[in-house]
Each structure stands twice: as C-alpha cells, then as structure tokens.
C-alpha positions, 0 to 999 in steps of 0.5 A: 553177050560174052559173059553169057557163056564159057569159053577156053583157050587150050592151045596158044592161038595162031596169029591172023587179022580179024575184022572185029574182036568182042574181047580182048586178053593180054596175057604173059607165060612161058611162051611170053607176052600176046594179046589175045582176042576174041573173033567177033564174027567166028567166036574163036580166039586170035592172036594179034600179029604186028604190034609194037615191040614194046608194049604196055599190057595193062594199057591194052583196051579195046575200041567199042566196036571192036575194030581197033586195039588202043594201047601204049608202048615204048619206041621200036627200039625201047628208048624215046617218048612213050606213043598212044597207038592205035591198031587196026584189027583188020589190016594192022595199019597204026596211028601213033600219038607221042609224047613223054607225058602219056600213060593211057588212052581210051578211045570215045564210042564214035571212035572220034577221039582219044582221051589220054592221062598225061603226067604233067608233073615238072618234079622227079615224082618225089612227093613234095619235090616239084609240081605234081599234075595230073592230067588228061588231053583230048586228041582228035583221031581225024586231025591229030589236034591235041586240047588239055581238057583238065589237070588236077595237083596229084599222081595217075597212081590207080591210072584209070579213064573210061567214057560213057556209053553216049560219049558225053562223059569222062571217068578218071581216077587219080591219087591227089597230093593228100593220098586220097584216091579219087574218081572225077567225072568230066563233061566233053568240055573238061568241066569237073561234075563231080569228084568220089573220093576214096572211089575207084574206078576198074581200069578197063574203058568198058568195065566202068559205066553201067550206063550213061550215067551210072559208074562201077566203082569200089571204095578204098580203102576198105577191107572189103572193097564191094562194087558201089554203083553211082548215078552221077545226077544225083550222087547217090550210091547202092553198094553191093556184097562182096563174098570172096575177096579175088581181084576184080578183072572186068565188068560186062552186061551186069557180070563181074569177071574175077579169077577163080578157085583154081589157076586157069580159071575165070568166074563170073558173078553177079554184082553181089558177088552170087550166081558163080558161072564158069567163063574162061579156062586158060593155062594155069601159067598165063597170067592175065595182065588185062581184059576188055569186053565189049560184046 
C-alpha cells in the first residue's frame, strides 16, 4: 500500500510514460504547474508529459487501475467549452468529451463509464436569478453515449463524485438552493438511495468509499469537521476524533493524508486523527492542488 511507507520527491521529476501509476499529485511552484505520478511498476516518481495546456488541477484523479489520468481542461487555445479527458498513462492517447456544462469526472472501477457533474443551470449563478440544477451525466467510454442520470435544484459548490469499490454506487456532493450542503448516493440507474445533508464528501474518486457500502465523509458546518463513516444500508454513523485541525488531502487502506507540521511535509494518521507517520516529503514551495491514490 502506498500509505504503508514514506516516500520523497527531491528534485522535479523527468517526464516519461508509465504504464500504470498507484498515485497521482498535481502540484504548482516556482517551476510551475505538473501532475506528478507514482510508477506503479518501479516505485519511483514521473512527470506526465502530453497533457492539455489548460488544465484543472484539482479535477486531476485517477483510473482504478491506474493506467489512465481523468481530468478537465479548457481547449488548446484556452477558450471554448470545457472537455473531460482521458490520458493514457502509457502511450499518452485521449479521449476527450466536450461540453459547457461539465465540472468533473470520475471514471467507474471497470473503466466502462465516466460519471460527470454537469451544471445545468439556465441563470447567470445569481442565486435566485434563473434555474439553478445540479447534475450528473453518464458517458459511456466505449461509445461516447451520454444519458442524464440524475439533477437536483442547487449548485456543484463542494464538487464531489466518486463510485464504489463494486461499481454499483454513486456519491455526490452538491449545495442545494437552501445552502445546505449535502451528499446523495445514486444507484447505476440514477435512482437517489439516500441524501446526508450537512455531509461532505473528499474530492478525490478513491478517497470516498471505505467499502462498497460504506462512505468517508465530514460534517459541515462543524467547528471540528472529524471523519464520519456511513453504512448506506442502514444509515447509521461512527464519528471519528479530530486532534488538529489541517485540511484533510486523501483517504487510503484506513490512513488519512493531511499536511504536516512544516512546509513539504505530509502525514498520515489513523481515522482518529492517531498513529502520525511520515509520507511524503516534497519542496516546501509546491503546493499540492490534488491527490489520488489507489494502490
């Protein structure tokens, strides 16, 4: 497991293709922006060459076999409709997906399918100007089919969407017209199972589920924010203990990444906020925009 030991990125990493990546970090600095991965079959850090100009860093996940980054980015020439991409780690060939509504993709565990928030609003975002919807459309990655699988009145504000393990789930979170932000769980058909409102999902796709029926979230707002696990058949909660109050980056195999004491540093802990363990050291000017693990 990735968490399961400490790793260092001392030096900007040479660009090159990997066939598969067990983590992937986009990071910005003095040298710039760069999505960073970890070589699932030498253990050592790449930078991905051939990625869109134009990139949203915090939408950067991904696939669970870590063979394919999923992200969104502008057009080459920074103008036009947003597009959903997806990039081979080891050939750097794309599929790309456009339109002016989409936000974020996650890609399902049999890499089949991308689930996408949409923003079907018809208003200018002025709250109470217009129609503002919330959506999510299902593309299919063999045909490029598009189905509207679910929409709710209110805004992608916390933009969050991650499968289950199994495939057979969907997790969202969205802010709903009453400010409320709120986490809906959908089945394949876009049936809404249930909705935790004041719970929030992590943005990361792998950082969401701690099974196939049991979801990571934190509660908002709340002074404290601790981690609360729900089993979605039955609704029930365990809440966890928050010690210190960093932000909360990734979530794998039980260990929660959060920065630590000092600049370049990550931790990980337990789900109690206990057990602190180095896990990476990077240099103290990067910041990390997002993370994704799933090895």
């Amino acid at each position: 497991m990735v968490v399961d030991r400490s790793w260092e990125i001392a030096d900007a990493p040479a660009a090159r293709p990997v066939r598969a990546a067990r983590m992937v970090l986009a990071v910005s600095g003095p040298g710039g922006a760069a999505v960073i991965v970890l070589d699932a079959d030498g253990d050592t850090f790449a930078a991905v060459p051939g990625l869109p100009a134009h990139l949203a860093p915090e939408t950067v996940s991904l696939s669970s076999d870590g063979t394919r980054l999923v992200l969104t980015a502008r057009q080459d020439d920074g103008a036009g409709p947003p597009r959903v991409v997806l990039h081979t780690l080891a050939t750097g060939t794309r599929q790309e997906f456009t339109s002016d509504d989409y936000l974020r993709a996650a890609l399902s565990p049999d890499g089949t399918h991308l689930a996408v928030l949409a923003d079907l609003s018809d208003g200018p975002g002025i709250p109470g100007v217009g129609d503002e919807l919330a959506g999510i459309e299902l593309i299919d990655t063999g045909t490029g089919a598009r189905q509207r699988l679910w929409q709710a009145e209110g805004y992608w504000e916390e933009a969050s969407i991650s499968w289950s393990p199994d495939g057979l789930l969907l997790a969202a979170t969205y802010l709903t017209l009453d400010d409320v932000l709120t986490t809906v769980v959908l089945d394949r058909a876009g049936k809404e199972l249930a909705a935790y409102a004041e719970r929030v999902a992590l943005p990361g796709p792998h950082s969401v589920w701690a099974s196939g029926h049991e979801l990571i979230v934190y509660p908002e707002p709340d002074d404290e924010s601790p981690l609360i696990l729900i089993d979605v058949r039955t609704g029930g909660e365990r809440r966890f203990t928050r010690r210190t109050f960093d932000g909360y980056l990734a979530v794998s195999a039980g260990r929660v990444v959060r920065p630590g004491s000092t600049p370049g540093r990550l931790v990980t802990t337990d789900l109690d906020d206990g057990d602190e363990r180095p896990f990476l050291t990077i240099g103290p000017a990067v910041s990390i925009d997002t993370l994704d693990i799933v090895a």
